[in-house]
C-alpha positions in Angstrom: 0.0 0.0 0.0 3.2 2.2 0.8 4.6 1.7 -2.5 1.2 2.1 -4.1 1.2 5.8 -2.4 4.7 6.5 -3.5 4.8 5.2 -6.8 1.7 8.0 -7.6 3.4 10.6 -6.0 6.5 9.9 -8.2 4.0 9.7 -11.1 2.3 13.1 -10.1 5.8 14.7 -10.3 7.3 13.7 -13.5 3.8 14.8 -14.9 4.2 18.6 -13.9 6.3 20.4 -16.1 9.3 21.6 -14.7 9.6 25.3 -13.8 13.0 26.2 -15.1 12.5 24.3 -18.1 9.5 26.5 -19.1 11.3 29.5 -18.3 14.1 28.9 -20.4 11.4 27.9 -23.1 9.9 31.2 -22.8 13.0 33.3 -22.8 13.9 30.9 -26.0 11.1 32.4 -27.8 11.9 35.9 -26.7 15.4 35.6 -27.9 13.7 34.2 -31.7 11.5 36.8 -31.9 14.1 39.2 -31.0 16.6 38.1 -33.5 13.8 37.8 -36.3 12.6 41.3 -35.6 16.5 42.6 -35.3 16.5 40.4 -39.0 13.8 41.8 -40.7 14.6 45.7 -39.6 18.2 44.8 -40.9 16.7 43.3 -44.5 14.4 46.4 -44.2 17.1 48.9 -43.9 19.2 47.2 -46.7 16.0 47.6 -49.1 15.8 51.3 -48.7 19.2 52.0 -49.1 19.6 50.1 -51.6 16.0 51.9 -53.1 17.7 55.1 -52.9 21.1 54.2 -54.3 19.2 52.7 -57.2 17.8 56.1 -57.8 21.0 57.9 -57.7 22.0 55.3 -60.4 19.3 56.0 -63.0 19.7 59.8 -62.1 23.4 59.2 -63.3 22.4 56.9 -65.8 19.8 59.8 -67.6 22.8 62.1 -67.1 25.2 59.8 -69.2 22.7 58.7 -71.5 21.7 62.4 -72.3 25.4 62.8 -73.1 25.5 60.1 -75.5 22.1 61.7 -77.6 24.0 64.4 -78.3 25.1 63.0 -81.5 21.6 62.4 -83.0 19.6 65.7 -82.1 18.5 67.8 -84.7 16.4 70.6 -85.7 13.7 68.4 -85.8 13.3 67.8 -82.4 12.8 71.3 -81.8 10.3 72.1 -84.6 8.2 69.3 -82.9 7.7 70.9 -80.1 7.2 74.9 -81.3 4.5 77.1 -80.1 3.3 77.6 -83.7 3.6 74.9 -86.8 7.2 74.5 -87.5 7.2 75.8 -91.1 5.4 78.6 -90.2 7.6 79.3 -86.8 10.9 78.6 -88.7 10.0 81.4 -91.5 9.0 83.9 -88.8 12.3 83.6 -87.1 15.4 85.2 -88.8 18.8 84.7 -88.4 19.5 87.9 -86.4 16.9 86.1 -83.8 18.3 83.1 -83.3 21.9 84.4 -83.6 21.4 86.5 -80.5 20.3 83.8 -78.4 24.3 83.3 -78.3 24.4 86.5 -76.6 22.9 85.6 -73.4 21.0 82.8 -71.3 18.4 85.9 -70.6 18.3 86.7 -73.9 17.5 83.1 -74.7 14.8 82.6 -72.3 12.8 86.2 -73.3 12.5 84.8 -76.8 9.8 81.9 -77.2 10.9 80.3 -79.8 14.5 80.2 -77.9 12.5 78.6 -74.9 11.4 75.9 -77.4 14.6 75.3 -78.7 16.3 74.9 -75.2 13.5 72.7 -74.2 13.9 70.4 -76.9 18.0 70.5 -76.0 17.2 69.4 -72.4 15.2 66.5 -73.1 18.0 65.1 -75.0 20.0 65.4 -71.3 17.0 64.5 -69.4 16.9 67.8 -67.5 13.7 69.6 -68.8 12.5 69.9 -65.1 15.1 72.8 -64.5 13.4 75.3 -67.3 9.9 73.8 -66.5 10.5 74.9 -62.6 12.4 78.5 -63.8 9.2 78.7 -66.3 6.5 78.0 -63.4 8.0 80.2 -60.9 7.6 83.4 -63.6 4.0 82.2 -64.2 4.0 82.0 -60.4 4.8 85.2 -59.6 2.2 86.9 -61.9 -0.5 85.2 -59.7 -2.1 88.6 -58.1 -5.0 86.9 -56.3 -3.5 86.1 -52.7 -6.2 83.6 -52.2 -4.5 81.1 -54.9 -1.0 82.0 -54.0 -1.2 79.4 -51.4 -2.3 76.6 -53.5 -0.3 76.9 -56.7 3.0 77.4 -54.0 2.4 73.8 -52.2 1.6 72.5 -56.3 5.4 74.0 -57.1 7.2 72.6 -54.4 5.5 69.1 -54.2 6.2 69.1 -58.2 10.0 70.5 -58.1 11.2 71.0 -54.7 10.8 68.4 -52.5 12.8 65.8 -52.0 11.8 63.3 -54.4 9.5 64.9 -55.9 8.0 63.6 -59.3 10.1 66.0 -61.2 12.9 67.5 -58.6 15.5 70.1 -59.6 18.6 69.9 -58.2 19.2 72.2 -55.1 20.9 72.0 -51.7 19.2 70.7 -48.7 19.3 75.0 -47.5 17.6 76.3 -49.7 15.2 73.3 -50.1 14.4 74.4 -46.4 14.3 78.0 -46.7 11.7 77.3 -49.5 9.7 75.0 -47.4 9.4 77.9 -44.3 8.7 80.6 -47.6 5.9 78.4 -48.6 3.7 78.4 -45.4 3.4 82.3 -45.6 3.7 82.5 -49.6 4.2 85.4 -51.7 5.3 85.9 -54.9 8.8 86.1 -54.1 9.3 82.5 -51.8 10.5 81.0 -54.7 13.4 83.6 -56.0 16.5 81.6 -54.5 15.4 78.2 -55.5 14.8 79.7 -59.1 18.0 82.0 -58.7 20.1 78.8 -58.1 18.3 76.8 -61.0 18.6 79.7 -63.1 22.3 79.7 -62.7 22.8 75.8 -62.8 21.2 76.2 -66.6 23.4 79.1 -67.5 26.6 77.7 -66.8 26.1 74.3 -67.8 23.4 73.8 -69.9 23.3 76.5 -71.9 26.8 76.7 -72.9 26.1 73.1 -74.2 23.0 74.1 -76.2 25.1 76.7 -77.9 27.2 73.8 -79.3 24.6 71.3 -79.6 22.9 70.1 -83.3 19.7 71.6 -82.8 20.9 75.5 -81.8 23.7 74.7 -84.8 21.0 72.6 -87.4 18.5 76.1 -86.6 21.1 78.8 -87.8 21.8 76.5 -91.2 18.2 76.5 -91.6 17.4 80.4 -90.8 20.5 81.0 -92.7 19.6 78.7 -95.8 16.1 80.5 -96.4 18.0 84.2 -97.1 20.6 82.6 -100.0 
């Protein structure tokens, strides 16, 4: 009867799971879950970056490629894109007006036809967004009701200012800011020194480049051809 008692006691015991050993089960699990979380924010972190360097890459990439068109632009590509049908626009511009584009980048961008022309040039370098932005912030600052300054601001910077915006202009992380704090009280000067720094970005390196490119060149043969 002794060894009846005993024997279930015994029994009883090895049933019950042992304290420690759950313990040390539990803080297993803890120490998983820890190192799959610690995993997964690691994997997570390497996507991103490498999200963003792939970006940089295909910025570059445009860059180069732009480079490379060089070669095959032409007159065409700008008469495709002209305010007015391209026969018509090319017999309305004379030599004299396309020859002073040469004189200056302002000189250029007063003339429309020159706009079109230098529009045309930056889509062979992937870079339209810098006139587009210089060419919304003049419409921008004709806006006279103060009731849809506001509105067409936030449309600008969303557009071409912030970061990773659908067509952003290259500009530092300053005056990114200072046009971020200009916007929340807009008038029609918050955007003068993100369009100042564009404006001079274009001058001394695009424009230069259109001079010499195949379309400015192809346009003075053309203008030229039609007085002989």
């Amino acid at each position: 009867m002794y060894q009846e008692a005993t024997d279930s006691v015994v029994q009883q015991g090895l049933s019950k799971p042992c304290p420690s050993s759950t313990s040390q089960t539990q803080a297993d699990t803890t120490v998983r879950t820890t190192k799959r979380q610690s995993l997964c924010d690691h994997t997570l972190g390497k996507e991103l970056q490498s999200t963003r360097t792939g970006q940089r890459q295909n910025r570059g990439m445009r860059t180069r490629l732009g480079c490379l068109s060089h070669k095959s632009d032409s007159c065409s590509d700008f008469t495709a894109i002209l305010p007015d049908k391209p026969n018509r626009a090319l017999k309305r511009l004379s030599t004299e007006e396309a020859t002073r584009w040469g004189d200056s980048f302002d000189v250029l961008l007063s003339h429309k036809y020159g706009v079109a022309a230098f529009r045309a040039f930056l889509k062979t370098e992937f870079s339209e967004e810098n006139l587009e932005f210089w060419l919304a912030c003049e419409e921008f600052k004709k806006t006279r009701s103060t009731a849809k300054l506001a509105s067409k601001a936030q449309r600008i910077f969303e557009e071409f200012v912030d970061v990773q915006a659908p067509r952003e202009v290259n500009i530092d992380f300053q005056t990114r800011e200072v046009t971020r704090r200009n916007i929340q009280e807009p008038s029609s000067s918050c955007f003068d020194q993100a369009q100042g720094k564009i404006h001079s970005l274009m001058e001394k390196d695009s424009y230069p480049r259109f001079l010499r490119s195949k379309i400015y060149t192809d346009l003075l043969s053309q203008t030229q051809r039609r007085l002989s």
